[in-house]
C-alpha positions as CSV (number, residue, x, y, z in Angstrom):
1,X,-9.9,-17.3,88.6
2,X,-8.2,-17.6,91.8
3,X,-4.5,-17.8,90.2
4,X,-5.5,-14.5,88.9
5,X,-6.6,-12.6,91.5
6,X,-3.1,-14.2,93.1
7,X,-1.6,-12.6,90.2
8,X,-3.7,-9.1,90.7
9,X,-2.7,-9.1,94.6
10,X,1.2,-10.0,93.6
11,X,1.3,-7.2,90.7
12,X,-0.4,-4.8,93.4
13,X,2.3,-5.7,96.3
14,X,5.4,-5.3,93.6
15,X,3.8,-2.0,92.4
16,X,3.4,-0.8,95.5
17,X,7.1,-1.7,96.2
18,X,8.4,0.3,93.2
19,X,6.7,3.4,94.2
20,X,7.9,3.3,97.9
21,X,11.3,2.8,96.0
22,X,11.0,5.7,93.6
23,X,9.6,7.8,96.8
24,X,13.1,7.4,98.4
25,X,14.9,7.9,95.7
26,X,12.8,11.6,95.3
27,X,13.4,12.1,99.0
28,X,16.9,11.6,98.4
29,X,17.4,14.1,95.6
30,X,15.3,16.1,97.3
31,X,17.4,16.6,100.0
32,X,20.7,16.7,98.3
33,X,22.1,20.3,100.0
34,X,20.0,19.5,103.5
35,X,22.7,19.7,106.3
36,X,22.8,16.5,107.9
37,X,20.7,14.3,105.9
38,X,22.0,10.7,105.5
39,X,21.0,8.6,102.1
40,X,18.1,6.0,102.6
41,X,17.2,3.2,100.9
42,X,14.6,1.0,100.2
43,X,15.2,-2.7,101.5
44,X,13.5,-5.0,98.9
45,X,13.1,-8.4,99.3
46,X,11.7,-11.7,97.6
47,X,8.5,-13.1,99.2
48,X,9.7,-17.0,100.8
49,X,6.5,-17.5,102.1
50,X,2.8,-17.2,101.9
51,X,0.3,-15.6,101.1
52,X,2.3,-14.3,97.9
53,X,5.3,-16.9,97.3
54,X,7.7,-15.5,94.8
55,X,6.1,-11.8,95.0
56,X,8.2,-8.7,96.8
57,X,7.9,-6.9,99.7
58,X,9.3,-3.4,101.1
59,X,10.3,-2.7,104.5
60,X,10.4,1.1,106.0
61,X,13.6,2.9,104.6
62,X,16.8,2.6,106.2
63,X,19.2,5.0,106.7
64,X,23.0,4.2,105.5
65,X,25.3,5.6,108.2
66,X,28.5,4.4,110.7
67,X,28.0,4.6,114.0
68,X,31.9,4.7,114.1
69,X,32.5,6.8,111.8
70,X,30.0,9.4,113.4
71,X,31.7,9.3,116.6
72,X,34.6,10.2,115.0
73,X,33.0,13.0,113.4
74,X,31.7,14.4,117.0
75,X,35.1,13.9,118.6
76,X,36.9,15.6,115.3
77,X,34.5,18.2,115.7
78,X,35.2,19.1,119.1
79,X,39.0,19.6,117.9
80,X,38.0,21.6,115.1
81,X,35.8,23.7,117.4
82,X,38.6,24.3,119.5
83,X,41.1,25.0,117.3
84,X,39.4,27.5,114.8
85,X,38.0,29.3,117.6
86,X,41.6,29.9,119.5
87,X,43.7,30.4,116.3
88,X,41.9,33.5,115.3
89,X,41.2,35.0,118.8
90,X,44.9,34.3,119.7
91,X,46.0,36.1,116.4
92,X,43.6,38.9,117.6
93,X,44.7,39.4,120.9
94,X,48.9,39.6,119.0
95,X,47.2,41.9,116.4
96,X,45.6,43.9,119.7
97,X,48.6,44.2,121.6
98,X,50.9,45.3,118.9
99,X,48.5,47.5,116.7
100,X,49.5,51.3,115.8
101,X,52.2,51.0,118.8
102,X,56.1,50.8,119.3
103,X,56.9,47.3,119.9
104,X,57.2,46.6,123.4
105,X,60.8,46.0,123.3
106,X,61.6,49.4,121.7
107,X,60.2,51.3,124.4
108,X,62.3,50.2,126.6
109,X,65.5,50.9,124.1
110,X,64.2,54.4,124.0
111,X,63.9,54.8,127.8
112,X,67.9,53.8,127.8
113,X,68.4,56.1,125.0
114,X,67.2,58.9,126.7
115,X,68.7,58.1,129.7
116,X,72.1,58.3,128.0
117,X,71.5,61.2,126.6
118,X,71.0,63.0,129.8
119,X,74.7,61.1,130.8
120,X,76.0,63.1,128.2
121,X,74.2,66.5,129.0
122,X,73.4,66.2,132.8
123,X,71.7,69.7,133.0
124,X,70.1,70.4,129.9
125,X,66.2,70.1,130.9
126,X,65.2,69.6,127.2
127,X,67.3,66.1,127.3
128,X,65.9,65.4,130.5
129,X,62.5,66.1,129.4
130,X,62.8,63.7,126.6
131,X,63.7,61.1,129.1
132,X,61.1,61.3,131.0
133,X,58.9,61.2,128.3
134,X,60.2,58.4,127.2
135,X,59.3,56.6,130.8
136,X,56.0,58.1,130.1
137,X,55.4,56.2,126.8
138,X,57.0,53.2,128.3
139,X,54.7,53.2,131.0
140,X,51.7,54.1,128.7
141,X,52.9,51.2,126.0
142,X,52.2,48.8,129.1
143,X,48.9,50.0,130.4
144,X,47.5,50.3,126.8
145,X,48.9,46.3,126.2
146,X,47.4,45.2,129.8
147,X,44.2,46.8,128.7
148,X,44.0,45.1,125.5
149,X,44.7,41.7,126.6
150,X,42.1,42.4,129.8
151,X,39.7,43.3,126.9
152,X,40.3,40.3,124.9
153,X,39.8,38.0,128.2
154,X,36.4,40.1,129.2
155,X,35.2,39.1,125.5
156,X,36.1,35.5,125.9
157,X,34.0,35.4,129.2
158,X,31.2,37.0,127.3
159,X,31.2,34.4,124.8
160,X,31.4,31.8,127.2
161,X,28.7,32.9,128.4
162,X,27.2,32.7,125.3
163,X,28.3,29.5,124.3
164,X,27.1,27.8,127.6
165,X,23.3,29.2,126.8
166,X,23.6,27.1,123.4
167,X,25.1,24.2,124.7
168,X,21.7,24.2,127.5
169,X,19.6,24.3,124.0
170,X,21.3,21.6,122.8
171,X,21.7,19.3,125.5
172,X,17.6,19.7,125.9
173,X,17.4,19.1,121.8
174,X,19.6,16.1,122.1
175,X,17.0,14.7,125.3
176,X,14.2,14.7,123.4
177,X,15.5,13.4,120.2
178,X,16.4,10.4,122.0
179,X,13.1,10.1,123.8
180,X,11.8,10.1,120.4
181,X,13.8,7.9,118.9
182,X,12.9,5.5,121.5
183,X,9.4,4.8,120.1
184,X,10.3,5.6,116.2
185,X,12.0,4.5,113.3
186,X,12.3,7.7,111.5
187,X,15.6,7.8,109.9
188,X,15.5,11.5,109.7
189,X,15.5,11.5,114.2
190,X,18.8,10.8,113.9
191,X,19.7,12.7,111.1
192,X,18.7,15.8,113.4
193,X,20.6,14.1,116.3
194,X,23.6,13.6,114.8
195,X,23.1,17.1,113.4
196,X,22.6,18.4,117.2
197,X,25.6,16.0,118.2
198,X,28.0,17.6,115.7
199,X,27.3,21.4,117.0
200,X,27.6,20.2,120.8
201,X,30.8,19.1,120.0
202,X,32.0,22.3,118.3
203,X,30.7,24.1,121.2
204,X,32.1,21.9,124.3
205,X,34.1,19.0,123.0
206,X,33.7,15.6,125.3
207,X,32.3,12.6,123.6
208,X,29.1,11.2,122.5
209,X,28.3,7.4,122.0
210,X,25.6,5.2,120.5
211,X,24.5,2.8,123.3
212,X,23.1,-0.7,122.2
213,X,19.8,0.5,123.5
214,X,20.2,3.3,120.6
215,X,20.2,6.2,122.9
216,X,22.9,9.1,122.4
217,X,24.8,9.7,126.0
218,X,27.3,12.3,126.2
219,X,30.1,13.0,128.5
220,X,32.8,15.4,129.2
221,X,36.5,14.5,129.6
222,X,36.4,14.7,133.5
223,X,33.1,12.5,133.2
224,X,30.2,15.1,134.1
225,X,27.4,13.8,132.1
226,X,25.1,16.3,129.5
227,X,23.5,13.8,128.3
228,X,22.1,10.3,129.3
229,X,18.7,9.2,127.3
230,X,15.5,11.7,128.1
231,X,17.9,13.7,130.1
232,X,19.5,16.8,130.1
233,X,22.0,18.4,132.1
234,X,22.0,22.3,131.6
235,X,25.6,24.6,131.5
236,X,25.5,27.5,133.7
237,X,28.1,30.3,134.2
238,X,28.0,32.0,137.3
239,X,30.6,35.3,138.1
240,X,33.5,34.1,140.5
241,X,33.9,36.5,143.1
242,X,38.0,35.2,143.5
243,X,38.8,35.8,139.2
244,X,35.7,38.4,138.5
245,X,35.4,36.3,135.7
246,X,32.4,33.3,135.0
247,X,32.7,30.1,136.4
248,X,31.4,26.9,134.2
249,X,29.1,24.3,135.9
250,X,27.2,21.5,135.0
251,X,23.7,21.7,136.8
252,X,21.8,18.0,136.6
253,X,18.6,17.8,139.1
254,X,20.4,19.8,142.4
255,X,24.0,18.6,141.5
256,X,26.3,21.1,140.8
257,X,29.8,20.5,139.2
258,X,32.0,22.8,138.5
259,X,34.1,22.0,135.0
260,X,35.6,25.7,134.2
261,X,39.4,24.2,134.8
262,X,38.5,20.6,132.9
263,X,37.0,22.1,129.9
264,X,39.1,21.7,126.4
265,X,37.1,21.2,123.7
266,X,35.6,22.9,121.4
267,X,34.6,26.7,121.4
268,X,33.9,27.0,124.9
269,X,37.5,25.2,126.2
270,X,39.4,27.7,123.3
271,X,37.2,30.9,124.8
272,X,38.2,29.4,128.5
273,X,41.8,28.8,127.4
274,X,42.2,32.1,126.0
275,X,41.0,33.8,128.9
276,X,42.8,31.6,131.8
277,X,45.8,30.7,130.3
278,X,46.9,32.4,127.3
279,X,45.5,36.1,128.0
280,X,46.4,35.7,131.8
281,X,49.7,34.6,130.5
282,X,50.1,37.9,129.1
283,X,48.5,39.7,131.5
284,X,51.0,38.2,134.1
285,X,53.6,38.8,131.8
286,X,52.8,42.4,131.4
287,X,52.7,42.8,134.9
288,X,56.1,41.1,136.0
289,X,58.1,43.0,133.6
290,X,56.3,46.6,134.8
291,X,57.0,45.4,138.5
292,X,60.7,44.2,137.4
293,X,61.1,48.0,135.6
294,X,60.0,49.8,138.5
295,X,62.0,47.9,141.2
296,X,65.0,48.0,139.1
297,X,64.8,51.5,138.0
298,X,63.8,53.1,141.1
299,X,66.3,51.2,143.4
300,X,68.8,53.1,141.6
301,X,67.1,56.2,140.6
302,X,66.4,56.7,144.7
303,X,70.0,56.4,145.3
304,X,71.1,59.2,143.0
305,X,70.0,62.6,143.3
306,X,68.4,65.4,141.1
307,X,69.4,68.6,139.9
308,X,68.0,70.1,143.4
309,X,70.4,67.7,145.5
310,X,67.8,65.1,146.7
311,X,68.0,61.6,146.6
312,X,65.3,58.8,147.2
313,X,62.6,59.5,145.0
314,X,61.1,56.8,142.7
315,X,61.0,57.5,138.5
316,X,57.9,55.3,138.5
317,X,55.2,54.4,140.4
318,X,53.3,51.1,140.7
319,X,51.3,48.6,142.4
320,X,53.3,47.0,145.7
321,X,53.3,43.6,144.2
322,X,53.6,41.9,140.5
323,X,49.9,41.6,140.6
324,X,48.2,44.4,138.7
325,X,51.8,46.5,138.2
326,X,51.0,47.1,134.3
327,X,48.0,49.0,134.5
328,X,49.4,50.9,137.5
329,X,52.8,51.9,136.1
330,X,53.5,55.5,135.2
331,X,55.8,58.1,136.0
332,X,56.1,59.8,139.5
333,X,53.9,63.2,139.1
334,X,56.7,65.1,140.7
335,X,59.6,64.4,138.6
336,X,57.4,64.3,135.4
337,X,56.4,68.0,136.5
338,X,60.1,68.9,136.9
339,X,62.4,67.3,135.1
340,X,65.5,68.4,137.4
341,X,64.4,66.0,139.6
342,X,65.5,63.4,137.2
343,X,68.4,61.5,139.1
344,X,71.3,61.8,136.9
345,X,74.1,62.8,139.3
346,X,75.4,60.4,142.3
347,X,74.3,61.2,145.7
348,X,76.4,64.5,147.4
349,X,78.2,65.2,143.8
350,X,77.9,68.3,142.0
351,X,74.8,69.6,139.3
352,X,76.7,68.0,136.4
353,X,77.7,65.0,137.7
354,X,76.3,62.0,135.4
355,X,77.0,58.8,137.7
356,X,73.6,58.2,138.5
357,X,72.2,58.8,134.5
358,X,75.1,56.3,133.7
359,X,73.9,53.5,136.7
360,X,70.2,53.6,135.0
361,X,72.0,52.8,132.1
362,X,73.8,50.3,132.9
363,X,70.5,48.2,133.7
364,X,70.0,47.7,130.0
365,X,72.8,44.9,130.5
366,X,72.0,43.5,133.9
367,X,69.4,40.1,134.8
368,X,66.9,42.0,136.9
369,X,64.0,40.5,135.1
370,X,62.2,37.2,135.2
371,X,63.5,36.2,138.6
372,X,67.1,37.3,137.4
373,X,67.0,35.2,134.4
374,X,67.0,38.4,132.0
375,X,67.4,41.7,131.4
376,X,64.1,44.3,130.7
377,X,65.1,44.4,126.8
378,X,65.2,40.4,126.7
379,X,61.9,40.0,128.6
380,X,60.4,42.8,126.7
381,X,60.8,40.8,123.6
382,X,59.8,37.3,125.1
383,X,56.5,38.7,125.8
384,X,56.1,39.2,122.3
385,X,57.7,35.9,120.7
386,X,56.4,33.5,123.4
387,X,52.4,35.0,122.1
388,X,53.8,34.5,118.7
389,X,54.8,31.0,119.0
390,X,51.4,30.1,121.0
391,X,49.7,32.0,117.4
392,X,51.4,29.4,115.3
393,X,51.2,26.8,117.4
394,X,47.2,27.3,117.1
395,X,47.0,27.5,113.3
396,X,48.7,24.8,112.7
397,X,46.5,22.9,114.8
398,X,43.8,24.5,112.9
399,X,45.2,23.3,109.7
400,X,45.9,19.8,110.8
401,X,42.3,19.0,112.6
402,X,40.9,21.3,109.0
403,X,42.5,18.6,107.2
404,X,41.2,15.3,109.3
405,X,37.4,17.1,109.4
406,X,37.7,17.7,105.5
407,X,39.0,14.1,105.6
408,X,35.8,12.0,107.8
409,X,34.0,14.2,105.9
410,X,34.7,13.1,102.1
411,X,33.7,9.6,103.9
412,X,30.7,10.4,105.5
413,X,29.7,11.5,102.3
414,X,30.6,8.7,100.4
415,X,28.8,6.4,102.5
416,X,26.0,8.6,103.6
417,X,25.8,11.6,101.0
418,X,23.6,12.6,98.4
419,X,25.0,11.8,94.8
420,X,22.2,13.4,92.5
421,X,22.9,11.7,89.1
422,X,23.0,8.5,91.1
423,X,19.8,9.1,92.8
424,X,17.9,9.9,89.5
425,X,18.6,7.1,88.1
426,X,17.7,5.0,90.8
427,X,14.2,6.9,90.0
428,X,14.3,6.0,86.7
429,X,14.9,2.8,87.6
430,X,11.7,2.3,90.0
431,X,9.6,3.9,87.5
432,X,10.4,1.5,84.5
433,X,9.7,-1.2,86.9
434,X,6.7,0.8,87.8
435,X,5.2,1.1,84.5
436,X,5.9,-2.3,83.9
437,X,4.1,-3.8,87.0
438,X,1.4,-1.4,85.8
439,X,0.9,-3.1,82.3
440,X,1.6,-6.2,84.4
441,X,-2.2,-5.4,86.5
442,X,-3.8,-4.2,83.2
443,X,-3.5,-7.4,81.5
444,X,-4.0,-9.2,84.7
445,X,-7.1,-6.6,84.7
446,X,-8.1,-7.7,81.4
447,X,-8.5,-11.4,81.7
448,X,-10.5,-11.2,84.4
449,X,-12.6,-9.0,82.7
450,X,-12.8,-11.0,79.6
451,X,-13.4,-14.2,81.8
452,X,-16.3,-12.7,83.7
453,X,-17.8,-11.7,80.5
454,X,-17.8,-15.4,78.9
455,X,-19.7,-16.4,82.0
């Protein structure tokens, strides 16, 4: 009798085996289309060693995953983050800048088409008129672009913003995962951390590691920790008084680290580099070609004299300094008011003299822009080209770190993915062995039955 009830206790531990089998394998096709969920499987093993030699046992699931090949998930992540977030908003700001407007360039071949039009006809008001006016839409075309690309860097700080209050959410998510983790098994625990890891990464970039202790630390390129075991370091943004625009800081405990300039990953470093280096590229831009049209066009326009015999008035008017000449620029209220004051005739000549009409021309060929380098026309259109080479620049970035994600993906799912037709027969599997172990029991069942009955 006691070989049976061996037997009974052996069938009971192998039957209780093939249901905790056929209970991942459910849990595995249950989850199938769950974000983040990693495969598990049911370690089974022959029994060496008393009390049941040559019966089974079944530890808790185990999850199949790569540490390596997560890490590079988080560090492709923070790529992808960066680059799909400053591809499109670069692509914007070019769309912004050059929607429902003459090209930048083409304003200013107007204003030198106008101009020479009053060379040929001196004192015929309409032609001056139309000169002026096309200073006016010159100077408009700028303030509208300097707007826009103000507007698309006042956005970016808004979703920095944004992005930091997420990144807080995470970093505290990420804390107590591992504090969890630290007294659990629970394979799904670091299904959500990895999960938590992967949108940290799209949001600031830096890198996050496994250490042997199994605890996830992250860090930041310049080395400002987010992340180290229970805790959490929390992203602020605080307005800079010297840009008017939000700082970035890493606040652990009473330390304080500013990381605004050392921030390049993910959607947070694109919104940053947008804002401090591509728009305020443009912005300067903008800015040094308005200051280089004024100072060119009103050192000579002050030289020459209008229709009423004065000299030394300015066509436009603008900031002092490069800084801030875009949204300044316009046309001096006087001489749009009365176009005879237009300076078309050379200083102590005659009402239908045209030297000084023909000297504003003549800019259109000289280097007074870009430090000399270039004339209005040519920096007009660099403004333009050098925004659509930084566009390009960022898809195809885009498309290369799409094609790597789409790449650690198709592995991660391989190793760690949910195939369905796979998993159900791994069910069917369990059961059959299920159903056998329970016919096992029954006839086990039986004989001691019919042996207590001869007794």
């Amino acid at each position: 009798m006691s070989d049976l009830l061996s037997l009974l206790r052996l069938g009971a531990a192998g039957l209780a085996a093939q249901h905790g089998g056929a209970s991942v394998a459910a849990n595995n096709a249950a989850n199938v289309n769950s974000p983040g969920y990693s495969r598990q499987r049911v370690d089974l093993r022959a029994q060496l060693a008393a009390p049941e030699v040559g019966g089974v046992r079944s530890g808790a699931p185990t999850r199949l995953a790569d540490e390596l090949l997560a890490a590079r998930e988080r560090s492709s992540a923070g790529a992808m983050g960066y680059s799909r977030a400053l591809a499109p908003a670069l692509a914007d700001l070019e769309a912004r800048l050059d929607a429902s407007s003459v090209p930048l360039d083409e304003l200013v071949s107007k204003l030198w088409v106008g101009l020479e039009r009053v060379a040929a006809m001196p004192t015929d008001s309409l032609v001056r008129r139309s000169a002026i006016a096309a200073a006016q839409d010159l100077a408009a075309g700028m303030r509208r672009r300097v707007a826009e690309a103000t507007s698309a860097r006042t956005e970016a700080d808004a979703r920095i913003a944004e992005s930091a209050r997420s990144a807080s959410a995470l970093t505290t998510e990420l804390a107590a995962l591992n504090k969890a983790i630290r007294t659990s098994s629970d394979p799904v625990l670091r299904d959500r951390r990895d999960l938590a890891a992967g949108k940290l990464a799209d949001l600031v970039g830096g890198a996050g590691r496994i250490d042997p202790d199994g605890q996830l630390r992250w860090v930041l390129p310049d080395g400002a920790v987010l992340v180290d075991g229970d805790r959490a370091a929390q992203i602020t943004t605080t307005p800079d008084p010297t840009t008017g625009f939000r700082k970035v800081e890493i606040v652990d405990n009473q330390s304080r680290r500013d990381v605004t300039a050392s921030l390049a990953g993910g959607r947070m470093g694109a919104d940053l580099a947008l804002r401090d280096v591509h728009g305020a590229t443009v912005v300067a831009d903008l800015d040094q070609l308005a200051f280089d049209v004024a100072t060119a066009v009103n050192g000579v326009h002050a030289a020459n004299q209008g229709l009423d015999g004065a000299t030394g008035r300015n066509l436009f008017t603008t900031s002092g300094t490069a800084t801030g000449a875009a949204a300044a620029l316009d046309v001096d209220p006087t001489v749009a008011a009365d176009p005879r004051l237009l300076a078309a005739g050379a200083a102590g000549a005659g009402p239908g003299d045209n030297r000084g009409a023909l000297a504003l021309v003549a800019l259109r060929d000289q280097a007074v822009a870009s430090g000399g380098t270039r004339t209005l026309g040519d920096a007009a259109v660099a403004i333009s080209t050098d925004l659509g080479m930084r566009v390009a620049e960022a898809e195809a970035a885009e498309t290369r770190d799409g094609v790597l994600a789409e790449h650690l993906t198709g592995l991660r799912d391989s190793l760690s993915g949910v195939d369905l037709n796979e998993e159900l027969a791994t069910l069917v599997q369990f059961q059959h062995a299920s159903e056998a172990m329970t016919r096992f029991l029954t006839t086990i069942d039986d004989m001691l039955g019919d042996m207590l009955r001869r007794l």
